[in-house]
Backbone as CSV, one residue per row, in Angstrom:
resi,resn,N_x,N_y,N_z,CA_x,CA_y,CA_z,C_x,C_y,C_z
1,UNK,-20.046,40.032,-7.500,-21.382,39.537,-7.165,-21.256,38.405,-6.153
2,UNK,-21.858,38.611,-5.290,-22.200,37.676,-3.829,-22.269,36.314,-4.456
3,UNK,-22.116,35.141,-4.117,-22.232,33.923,-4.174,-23.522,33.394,-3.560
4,UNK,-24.697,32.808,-4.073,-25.394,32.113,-3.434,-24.799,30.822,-2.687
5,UNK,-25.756,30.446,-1.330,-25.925,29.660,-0.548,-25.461,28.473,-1.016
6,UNK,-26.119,28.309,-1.991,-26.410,26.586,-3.060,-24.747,27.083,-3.791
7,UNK,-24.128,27.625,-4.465,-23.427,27.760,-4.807,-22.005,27.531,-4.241
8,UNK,-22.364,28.579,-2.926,-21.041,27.981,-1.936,-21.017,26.705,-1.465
9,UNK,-22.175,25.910,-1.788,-22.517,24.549,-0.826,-21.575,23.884,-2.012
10,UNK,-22.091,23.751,-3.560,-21.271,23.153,-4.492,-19.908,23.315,-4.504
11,UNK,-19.315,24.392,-4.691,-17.822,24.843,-4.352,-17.248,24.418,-3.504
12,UNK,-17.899,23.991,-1.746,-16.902,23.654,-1.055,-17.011,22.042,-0.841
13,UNK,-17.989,21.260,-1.515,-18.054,20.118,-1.844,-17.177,19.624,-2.692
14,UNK,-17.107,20.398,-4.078,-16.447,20.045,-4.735,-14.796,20.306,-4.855
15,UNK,-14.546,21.168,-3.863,-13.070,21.337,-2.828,-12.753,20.039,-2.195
16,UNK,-13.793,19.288,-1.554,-13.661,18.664,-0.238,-13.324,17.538,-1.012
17,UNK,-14.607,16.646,-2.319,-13.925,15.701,-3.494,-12.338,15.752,-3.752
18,UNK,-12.322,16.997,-4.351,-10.640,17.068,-5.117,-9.617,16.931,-4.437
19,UNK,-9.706,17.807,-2.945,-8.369,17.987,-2.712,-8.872,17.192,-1.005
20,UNK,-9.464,16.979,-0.198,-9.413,16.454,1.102,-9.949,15.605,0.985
21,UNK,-10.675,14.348,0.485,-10.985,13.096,0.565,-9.839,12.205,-0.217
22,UNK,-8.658,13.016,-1.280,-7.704,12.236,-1.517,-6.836,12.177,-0.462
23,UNK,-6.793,13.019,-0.371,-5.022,13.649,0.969,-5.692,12.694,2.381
24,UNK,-7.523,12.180,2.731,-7.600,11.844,3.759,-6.906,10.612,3.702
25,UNK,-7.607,10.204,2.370,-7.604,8.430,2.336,-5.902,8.017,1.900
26,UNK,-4.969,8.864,1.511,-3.807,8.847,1.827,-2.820,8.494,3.350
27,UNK,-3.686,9.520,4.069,-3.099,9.477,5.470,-3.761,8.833,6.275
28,UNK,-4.856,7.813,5.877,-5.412,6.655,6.680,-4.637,5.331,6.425
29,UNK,-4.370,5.116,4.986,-3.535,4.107,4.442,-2.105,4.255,4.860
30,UNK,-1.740,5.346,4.754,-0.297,5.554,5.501,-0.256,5.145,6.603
31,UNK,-1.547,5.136,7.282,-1.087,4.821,9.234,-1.138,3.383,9.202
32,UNK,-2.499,2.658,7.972,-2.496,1.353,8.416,-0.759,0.302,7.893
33,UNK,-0.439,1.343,6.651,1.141,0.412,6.400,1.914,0.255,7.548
34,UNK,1.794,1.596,8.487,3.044,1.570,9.199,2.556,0.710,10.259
35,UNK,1.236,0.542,10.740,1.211,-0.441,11.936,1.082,-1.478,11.677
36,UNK,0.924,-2.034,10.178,1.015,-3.934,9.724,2.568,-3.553,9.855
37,UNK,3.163,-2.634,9.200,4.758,-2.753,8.821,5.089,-3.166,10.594
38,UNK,5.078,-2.386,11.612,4.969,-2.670,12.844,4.518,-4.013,13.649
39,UNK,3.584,-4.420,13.111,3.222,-5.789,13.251,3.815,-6.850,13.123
40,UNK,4.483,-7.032,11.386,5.237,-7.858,10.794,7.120,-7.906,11.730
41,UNK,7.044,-6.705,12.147,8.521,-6.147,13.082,8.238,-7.251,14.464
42,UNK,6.962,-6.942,15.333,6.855,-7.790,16.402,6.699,-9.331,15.968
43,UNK,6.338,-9.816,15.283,6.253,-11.368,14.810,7.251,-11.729,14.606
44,UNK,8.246,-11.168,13.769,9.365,-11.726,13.661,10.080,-12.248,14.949
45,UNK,9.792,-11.534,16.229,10.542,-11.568,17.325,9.827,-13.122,18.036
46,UNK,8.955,-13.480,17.588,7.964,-14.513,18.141,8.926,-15.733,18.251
47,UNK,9.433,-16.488,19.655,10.052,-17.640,19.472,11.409,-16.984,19.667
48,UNK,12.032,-16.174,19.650,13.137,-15.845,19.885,13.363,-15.885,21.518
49,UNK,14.715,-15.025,21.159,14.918,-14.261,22.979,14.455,-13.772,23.164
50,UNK,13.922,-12.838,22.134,12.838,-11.520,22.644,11.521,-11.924,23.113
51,UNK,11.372,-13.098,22.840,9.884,-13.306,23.026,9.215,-12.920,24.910
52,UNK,8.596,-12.703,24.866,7.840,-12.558,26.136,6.442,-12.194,26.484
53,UNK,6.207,-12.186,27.545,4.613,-11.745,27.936,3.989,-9.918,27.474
54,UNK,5.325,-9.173,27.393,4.700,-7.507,26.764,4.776,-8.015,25.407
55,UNK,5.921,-8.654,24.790,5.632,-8.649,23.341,4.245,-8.950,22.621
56,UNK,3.791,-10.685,23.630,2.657,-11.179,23.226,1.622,-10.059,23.451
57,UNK,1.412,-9.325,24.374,0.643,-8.013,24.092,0.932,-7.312,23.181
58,UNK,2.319,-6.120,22.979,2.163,-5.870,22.304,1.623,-5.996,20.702
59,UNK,1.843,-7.315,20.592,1.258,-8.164,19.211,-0.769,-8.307,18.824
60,UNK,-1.111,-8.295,19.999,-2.387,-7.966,20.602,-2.571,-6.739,19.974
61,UNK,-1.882,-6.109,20.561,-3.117,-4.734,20.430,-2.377,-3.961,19.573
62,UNK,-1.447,-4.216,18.738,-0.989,-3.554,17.166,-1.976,-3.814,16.297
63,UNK,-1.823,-5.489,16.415,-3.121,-5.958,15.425,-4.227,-5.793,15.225
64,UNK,-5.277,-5.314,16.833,-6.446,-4.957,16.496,-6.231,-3.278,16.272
65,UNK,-5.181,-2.281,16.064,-5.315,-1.352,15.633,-5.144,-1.139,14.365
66,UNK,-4.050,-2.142,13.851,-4.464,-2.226,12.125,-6.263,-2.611,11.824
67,UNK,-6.684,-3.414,12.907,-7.793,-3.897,11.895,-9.095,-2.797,12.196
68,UNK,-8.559,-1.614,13.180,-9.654,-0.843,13.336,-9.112,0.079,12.094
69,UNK,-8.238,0.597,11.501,-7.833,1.318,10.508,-7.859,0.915,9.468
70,UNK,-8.280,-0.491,8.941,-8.110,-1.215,8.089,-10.002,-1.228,8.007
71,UNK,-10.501,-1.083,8.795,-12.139,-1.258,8.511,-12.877,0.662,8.166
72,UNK,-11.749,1.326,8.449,-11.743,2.855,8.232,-11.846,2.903,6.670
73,UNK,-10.482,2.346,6.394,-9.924,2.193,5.287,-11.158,1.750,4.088
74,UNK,-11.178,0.762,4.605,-12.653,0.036,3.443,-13.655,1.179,3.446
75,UNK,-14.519,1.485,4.368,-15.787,2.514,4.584,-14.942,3.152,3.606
76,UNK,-13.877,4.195,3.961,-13.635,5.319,3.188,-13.978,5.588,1.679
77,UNK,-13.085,3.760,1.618,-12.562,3.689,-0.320,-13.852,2.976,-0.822
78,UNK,-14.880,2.235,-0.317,-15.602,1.767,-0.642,-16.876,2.776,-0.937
79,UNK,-16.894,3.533,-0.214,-18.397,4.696,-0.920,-17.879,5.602,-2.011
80,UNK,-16.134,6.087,-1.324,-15.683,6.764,-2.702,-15.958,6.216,-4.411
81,UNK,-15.365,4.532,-4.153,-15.784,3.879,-5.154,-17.334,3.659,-5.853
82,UNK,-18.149,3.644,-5.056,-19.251,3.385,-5.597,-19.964,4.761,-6.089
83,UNK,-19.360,5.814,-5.689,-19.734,7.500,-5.852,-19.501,7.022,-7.568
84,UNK,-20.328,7.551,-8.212,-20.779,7.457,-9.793,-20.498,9.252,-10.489
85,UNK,-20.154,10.008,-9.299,-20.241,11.452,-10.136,-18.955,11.684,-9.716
86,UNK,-17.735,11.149,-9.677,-16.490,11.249,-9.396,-16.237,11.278,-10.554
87,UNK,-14.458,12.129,-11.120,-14.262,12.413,-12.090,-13.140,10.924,-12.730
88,UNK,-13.171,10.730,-13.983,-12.733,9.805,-14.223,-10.936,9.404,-13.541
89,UNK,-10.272,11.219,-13.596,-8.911,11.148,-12.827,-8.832,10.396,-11.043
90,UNK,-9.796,10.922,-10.623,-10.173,10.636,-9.541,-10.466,9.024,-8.862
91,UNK,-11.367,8.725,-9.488,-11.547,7.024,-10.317,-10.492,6.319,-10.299
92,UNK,-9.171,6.972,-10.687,-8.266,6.028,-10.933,-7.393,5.946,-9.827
93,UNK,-7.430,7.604,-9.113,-6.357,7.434,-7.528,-7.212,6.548,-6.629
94,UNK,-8.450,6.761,-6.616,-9.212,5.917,-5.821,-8.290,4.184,-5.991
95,UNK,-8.930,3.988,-7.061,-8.967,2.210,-7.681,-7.073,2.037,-7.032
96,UNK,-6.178,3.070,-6.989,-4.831,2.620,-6.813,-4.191,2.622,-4.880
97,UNK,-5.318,3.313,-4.663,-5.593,3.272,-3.239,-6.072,1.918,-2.829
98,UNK,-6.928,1.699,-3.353,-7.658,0.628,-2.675,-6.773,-1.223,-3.279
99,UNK,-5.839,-0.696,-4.384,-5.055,-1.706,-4.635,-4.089,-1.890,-3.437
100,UNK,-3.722,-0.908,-2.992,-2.081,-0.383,-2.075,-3.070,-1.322,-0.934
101,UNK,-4.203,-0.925,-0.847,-4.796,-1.013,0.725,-5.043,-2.779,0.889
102,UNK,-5.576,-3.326,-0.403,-5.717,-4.704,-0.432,-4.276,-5.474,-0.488
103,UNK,-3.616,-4.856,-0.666,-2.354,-5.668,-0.787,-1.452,-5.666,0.430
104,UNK,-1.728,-4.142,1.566,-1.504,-4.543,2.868,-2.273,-5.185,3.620
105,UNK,-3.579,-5.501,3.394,-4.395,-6.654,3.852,-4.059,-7.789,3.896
106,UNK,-3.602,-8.125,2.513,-2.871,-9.633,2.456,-1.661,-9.890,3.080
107,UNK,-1.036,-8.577,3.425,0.427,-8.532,4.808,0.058,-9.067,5.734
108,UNK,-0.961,-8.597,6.099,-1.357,-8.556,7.638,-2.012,-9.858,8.038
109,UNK,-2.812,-10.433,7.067,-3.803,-11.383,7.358,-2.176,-12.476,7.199
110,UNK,-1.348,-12.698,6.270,-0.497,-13.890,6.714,0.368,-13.175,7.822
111,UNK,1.042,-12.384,8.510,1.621,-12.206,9.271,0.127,-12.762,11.172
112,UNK,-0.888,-12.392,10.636,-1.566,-12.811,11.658,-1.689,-14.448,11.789
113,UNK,-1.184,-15.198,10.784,-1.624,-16.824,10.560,-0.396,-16.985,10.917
114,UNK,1.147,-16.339,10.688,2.205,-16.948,11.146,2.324,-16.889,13.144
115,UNK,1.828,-15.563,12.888,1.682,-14.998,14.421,0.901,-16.320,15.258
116,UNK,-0.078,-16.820,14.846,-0.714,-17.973,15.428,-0.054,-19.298,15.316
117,UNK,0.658,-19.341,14.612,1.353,-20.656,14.052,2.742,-21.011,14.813
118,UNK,3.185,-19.447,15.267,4.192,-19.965,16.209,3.807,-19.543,16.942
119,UNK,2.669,-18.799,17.952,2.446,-18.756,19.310,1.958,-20.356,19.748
120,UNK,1.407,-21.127,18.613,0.775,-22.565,19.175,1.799,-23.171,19.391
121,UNK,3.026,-23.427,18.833,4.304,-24.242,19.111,5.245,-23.653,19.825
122,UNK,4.902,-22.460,20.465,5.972,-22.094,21.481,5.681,-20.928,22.210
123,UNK,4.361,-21.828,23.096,3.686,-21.223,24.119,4.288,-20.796,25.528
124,UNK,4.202,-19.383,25.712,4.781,-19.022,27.089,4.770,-19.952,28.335
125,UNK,3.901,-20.693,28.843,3.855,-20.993,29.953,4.498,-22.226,29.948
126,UNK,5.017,-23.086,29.027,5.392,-24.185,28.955,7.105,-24.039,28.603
127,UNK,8.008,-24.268,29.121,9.529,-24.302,29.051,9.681,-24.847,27.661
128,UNK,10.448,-24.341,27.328,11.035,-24.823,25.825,12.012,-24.424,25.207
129,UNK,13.000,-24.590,24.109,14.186,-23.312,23.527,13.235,-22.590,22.487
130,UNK,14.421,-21.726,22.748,13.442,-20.541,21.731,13.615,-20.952,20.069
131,UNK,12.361,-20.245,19.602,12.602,-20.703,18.071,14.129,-20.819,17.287
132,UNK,14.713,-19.682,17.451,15.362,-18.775,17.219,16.479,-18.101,18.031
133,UNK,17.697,-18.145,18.272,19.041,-17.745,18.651,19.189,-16.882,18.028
134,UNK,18.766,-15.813,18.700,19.639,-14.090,17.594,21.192,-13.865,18.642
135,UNK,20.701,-13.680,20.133,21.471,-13.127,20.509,21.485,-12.073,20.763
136,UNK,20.009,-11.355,20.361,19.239,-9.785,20.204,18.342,-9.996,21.718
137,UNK,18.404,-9.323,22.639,17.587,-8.807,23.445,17.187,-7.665,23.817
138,UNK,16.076,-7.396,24.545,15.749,-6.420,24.842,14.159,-6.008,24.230
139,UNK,13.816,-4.919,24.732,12.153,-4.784,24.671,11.664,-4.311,23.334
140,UNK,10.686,-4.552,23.001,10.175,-4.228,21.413,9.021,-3.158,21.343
141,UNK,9.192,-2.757,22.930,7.682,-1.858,23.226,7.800,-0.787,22.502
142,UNK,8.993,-0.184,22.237,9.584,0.865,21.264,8.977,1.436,20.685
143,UNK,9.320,-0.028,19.902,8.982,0.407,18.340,7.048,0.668,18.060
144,UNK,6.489,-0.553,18.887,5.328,-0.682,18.732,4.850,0.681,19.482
145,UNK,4.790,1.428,19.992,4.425,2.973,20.992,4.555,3.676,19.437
146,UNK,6.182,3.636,18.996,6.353,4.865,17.844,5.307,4.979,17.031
147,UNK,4.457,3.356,16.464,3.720,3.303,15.240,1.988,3.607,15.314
148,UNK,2.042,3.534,16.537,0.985,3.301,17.368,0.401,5.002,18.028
149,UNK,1.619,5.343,18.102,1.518,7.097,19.213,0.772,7.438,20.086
150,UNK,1.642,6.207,20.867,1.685,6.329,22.630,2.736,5.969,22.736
151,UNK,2.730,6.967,24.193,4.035,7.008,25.102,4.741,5.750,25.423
152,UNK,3.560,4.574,26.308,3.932,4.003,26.610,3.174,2.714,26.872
153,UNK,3.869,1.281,26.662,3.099,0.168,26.941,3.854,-0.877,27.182
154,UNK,2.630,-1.073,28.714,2.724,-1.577,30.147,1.607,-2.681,29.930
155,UNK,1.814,-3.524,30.100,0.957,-4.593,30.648,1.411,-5.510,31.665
156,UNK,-0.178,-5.925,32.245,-0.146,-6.804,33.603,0.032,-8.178,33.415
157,UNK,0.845,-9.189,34.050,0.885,-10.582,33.491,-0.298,-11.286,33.409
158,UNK,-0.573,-11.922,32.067,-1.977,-12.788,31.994,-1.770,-14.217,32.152
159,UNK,-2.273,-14.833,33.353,-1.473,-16.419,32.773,-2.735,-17.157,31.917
160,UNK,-3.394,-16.226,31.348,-3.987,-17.049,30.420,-4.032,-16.866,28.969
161,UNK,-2.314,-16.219,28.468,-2.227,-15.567,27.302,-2.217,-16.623,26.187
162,UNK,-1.628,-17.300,26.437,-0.983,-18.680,25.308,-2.844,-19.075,25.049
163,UNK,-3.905,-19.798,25.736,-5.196,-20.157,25.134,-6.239,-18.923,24.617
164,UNK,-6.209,-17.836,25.478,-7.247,-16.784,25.346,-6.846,-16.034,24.060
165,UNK,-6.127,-15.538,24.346,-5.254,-14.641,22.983,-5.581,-15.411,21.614
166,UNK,-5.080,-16.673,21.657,-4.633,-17.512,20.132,-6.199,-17.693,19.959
167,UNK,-7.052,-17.807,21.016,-8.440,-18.022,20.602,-8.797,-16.944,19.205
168,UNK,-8.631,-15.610,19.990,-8.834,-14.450,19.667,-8.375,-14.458,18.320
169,UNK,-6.871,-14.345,18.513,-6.464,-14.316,17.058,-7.098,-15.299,16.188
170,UNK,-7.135,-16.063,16.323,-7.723,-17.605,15.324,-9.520,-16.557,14.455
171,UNK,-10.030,-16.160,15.757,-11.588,-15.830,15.173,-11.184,-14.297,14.687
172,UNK,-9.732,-13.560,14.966,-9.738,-12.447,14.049,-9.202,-12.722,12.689
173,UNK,-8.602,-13.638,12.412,-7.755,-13.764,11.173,-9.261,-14.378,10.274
174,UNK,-9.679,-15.055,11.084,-11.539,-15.255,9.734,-11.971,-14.063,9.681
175,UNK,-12.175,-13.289,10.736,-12.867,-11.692,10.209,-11.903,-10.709,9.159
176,UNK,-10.411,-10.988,9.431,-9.953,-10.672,8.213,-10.494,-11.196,6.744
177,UNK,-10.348,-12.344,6.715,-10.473,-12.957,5.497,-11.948,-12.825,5.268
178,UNK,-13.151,-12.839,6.097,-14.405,-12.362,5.707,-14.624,-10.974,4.846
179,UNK,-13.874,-9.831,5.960,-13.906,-9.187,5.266,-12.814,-8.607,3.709
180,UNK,-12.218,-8.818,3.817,-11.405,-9.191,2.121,-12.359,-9.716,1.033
181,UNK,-12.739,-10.355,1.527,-14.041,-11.265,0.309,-15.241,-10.471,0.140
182,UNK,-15.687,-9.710,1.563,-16.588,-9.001,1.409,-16.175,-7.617,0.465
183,UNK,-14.904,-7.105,0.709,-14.434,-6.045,-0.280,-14.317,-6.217,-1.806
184,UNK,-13.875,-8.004,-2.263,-14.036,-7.919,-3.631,-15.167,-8.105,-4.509
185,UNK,-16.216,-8.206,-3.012,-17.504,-8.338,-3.878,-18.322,-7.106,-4.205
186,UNK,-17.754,-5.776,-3.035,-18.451,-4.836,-3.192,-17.568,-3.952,-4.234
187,UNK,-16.443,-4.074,-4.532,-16.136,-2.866,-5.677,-15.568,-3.925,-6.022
188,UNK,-15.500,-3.895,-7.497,-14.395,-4.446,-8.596,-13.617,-3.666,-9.008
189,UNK,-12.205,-3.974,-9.035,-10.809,-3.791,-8.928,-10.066,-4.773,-9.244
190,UNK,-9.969,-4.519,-10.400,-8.779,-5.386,-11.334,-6.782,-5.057,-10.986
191,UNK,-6.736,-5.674,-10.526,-5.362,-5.001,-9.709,-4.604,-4.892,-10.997
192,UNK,-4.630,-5.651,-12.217,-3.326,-5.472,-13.269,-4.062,-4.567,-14.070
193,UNK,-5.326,-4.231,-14.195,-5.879,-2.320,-14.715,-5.187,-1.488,-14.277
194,UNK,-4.719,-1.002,-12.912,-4.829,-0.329,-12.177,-2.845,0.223,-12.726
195,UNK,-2.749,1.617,-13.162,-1.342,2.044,-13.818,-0.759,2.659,-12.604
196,UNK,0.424,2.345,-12.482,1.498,2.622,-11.244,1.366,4.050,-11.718
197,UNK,2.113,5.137,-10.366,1.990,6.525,-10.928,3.593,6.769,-11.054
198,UNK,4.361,5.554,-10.588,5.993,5.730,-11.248,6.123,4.351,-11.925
199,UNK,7.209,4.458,-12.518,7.945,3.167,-13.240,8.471,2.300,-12.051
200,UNK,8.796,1.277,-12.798,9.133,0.151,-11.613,10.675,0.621,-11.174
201,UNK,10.619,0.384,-9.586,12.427,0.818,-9.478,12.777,2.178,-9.592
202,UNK,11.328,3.091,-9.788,12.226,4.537,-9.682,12.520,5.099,-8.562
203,UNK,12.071,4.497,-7.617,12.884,5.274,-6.442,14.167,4.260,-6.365
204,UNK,14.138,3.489,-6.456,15.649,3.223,-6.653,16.630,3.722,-7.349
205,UNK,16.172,4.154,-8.567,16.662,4.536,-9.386,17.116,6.205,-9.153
206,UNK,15.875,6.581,-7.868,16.781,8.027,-7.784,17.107,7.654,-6.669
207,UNK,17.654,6.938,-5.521,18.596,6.793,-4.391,19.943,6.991,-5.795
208,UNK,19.607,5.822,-6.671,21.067,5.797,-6.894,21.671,7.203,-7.447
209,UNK,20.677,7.795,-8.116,20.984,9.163,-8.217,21.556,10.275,-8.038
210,UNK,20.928,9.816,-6.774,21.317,10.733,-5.587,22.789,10.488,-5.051
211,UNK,22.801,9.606,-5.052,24.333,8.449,-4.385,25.227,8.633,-5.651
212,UNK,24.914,9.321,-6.516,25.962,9.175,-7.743,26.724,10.898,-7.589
213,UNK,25.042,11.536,-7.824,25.692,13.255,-7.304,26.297,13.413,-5.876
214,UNK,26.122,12.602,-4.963,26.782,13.113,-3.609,28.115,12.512,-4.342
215,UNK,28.786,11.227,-4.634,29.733,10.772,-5.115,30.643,11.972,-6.204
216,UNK,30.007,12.414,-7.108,30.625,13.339,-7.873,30.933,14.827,-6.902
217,UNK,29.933,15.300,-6.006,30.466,16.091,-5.003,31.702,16.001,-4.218
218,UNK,31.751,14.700,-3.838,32.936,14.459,-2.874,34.272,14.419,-3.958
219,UNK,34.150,13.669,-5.429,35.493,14.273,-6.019,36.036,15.186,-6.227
220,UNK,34.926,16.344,-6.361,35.293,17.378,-6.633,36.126,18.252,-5.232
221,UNK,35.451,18.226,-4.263,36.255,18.335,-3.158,37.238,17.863,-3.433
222,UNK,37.382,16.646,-3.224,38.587,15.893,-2.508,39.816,16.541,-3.754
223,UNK,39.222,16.634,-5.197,40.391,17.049,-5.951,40.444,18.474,-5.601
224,UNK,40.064,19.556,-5.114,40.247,20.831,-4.782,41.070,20.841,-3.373
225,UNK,40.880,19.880,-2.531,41.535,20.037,-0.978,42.953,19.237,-1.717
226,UNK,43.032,18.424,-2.699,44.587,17.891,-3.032,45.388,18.517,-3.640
227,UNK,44.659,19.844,-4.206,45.591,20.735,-5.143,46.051,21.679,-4.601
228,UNK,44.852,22.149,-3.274,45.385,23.200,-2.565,46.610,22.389,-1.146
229,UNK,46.711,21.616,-1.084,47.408,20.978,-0.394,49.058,20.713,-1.084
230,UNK,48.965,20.665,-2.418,50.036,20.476,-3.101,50.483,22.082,-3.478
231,UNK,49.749,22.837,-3.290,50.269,24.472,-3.962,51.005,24.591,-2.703
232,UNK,50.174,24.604,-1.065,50.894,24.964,0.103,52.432,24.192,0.343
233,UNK,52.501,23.256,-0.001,53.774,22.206,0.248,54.913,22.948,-1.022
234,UNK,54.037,23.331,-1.740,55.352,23.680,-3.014,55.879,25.023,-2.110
235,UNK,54.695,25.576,-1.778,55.002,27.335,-1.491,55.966,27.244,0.070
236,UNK,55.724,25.843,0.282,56.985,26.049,1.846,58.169,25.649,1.623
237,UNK,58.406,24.440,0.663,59.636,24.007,0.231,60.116,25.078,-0.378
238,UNK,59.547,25.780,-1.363,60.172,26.837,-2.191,60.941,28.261,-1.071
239,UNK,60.161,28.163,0.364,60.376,29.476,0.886,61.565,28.685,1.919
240,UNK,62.129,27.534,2.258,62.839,26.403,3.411,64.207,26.552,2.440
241,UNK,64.069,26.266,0.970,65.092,26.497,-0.310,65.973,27.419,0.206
């Protein structure tokens, strides 16, 4: 029997709930880790040798792409959350999403206050030593392209990066923190409610695992290549006899 209209409308709604509004809000949060994780990579370089005029861009415009994925992020988890006909399982990947997501918020927003804290004390245009002696040079555009996915980034010299920029950053790191406050007012989320979906340390616990069976692999070799190595040496001395 044919499916009504209204019927298929429910069915592929209730497809779109279960299985593609989790898997979305997965692979939105995934992009924003990797470009704070990316972020936190270029700051570190701040004050070093590496430091320079692409980095200070690149640092620019990582950051406002976390915070355009990071305002994705909220919309997404925030109507999911307030959706009242979601199933209680559902409820809970949500609430552990939006824990993961607030807690790379709080990455980003201090990596953006350190980011300001040493661009003010060791401003490009003014001679100075670098924070920092690594001894590491070379360009960081790399990494920031990989996280980012683009080819490539080029910028033109600004000589007005050291005041304009830190402006910028200064009035984005309050729109961070505005909005954070604005998120714990619109859903409540008890972060120590919220049940891990592994134990603490289990992926550690299976690296080591893993590192134990490759380890038991290689004895077993190594005692099979020493026995057959000792049969061949007997079988030539015995035939030299």
């Amino acid at each position: 029997k044919p499916l009504s209209a209204l019927a298929c409308a429910q069915e592929g709604a209730w497809i779109e709930r279960n299985f593609l509004w989790p898997e979305e809000c997965k692979t939105m949060l995934d992009a924003l880790n990797k470009v704070t994780a990316c972020y936190r990579h270029l700051v570190i370089a701040l004050g070093s040798t590496s430091d320079s005029q692409n980095l200070r861009e690149e640092l620019k415009k990582t950051r406002k792409k976390a915070q355009e994925l990071a305002v994705a992020n909220r919309t997404k988890l925030t109507s999911l959350l307030k959706d009242k006909t979601i199933s209680k399982e559902d409820r809970a990947e949500y609430e552990r999403l939006w824990v993961l997501f607030s807690s790379s918020m709080d990455l980003l927003e201090v990596d953006m206050k350190r980011s300001l804290e040493i661009g003010q004390d060791f401003p490009l245009k003014v001679p100075t030593r670098h924070l920092i002696q690594t001894g590491m040079t070379g360009s960081t555009t790399t990494v920031a392209a990989r996280a980012m996915s683009v080819q490539n980034m080029k910028y033109e010299a600004d000589s007005n990066i050291d005041t304009a920029d830190l402006r910028d950053l200064q009035s984005e790191i309050t729109q961070v923190s505005q909005m954070m406050e604005e998120m714990e007012m619109k859903v409540q989320v008890a972060p120590w409610a919220v049940e891990a979906k592994q134990e603490a340390g289990a992926e550690l616990k299976s690296n080591m695992k893993e590192d134990a069976g490759f380890a038991s692999i290689c004895a077993v070799v190594g005692f099979f290549v020493i026995i057959t190595v000792a049969v061949v040496l007997g079988y030539l001395v015995v035939n030299m006899s």
